[in-house]
C-alpha angles and dihedrals in degrees: 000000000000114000107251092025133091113211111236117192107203130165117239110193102235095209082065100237106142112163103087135062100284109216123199094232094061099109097236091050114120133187131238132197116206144173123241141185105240090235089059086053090049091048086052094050097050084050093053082042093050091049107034094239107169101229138027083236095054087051092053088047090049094051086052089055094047096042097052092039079059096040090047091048084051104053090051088052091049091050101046 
């Protein structure tokens, strides 16, 4: 662990298909290991917290979802 970070496991579906609930148990699903400030962590909880989400993994997967929905808006604002 890096000082400063806190390690997340979360599961990304690989066939990119990232507006539905993502269980590990889906066969294209992968793991990812991945460094965090711990005030991003604690961003993340508050949010799971916030939301009832049942896990701090299913939040992380939520806030993908959410991040990428927005990304994807703004770029076809951007291009219009």
């Amino acid at each position: 662990m890096y000082a400063g970070y806190v390690n997340i496991v979360y599961a990304v579906d690989v066939g990119g298909v990232f507006l539905h609930t993502l269980s590990m148990e889906e066969p294209n699903s992968e793991r990812i290991i991945t460094p965090m400030p711990k005030s991003l962590v604690e961003a993340i909880d508050n949010y799971r917290f916030d939301t009832r989400s049942p896990s701090r993994a299913e939040a992380i997967r939520r806030l993908i979802q959410l991040g990428l929905a927005a990304a994807k808006t703004s770029t076809n604002l951007v291009e219009k």
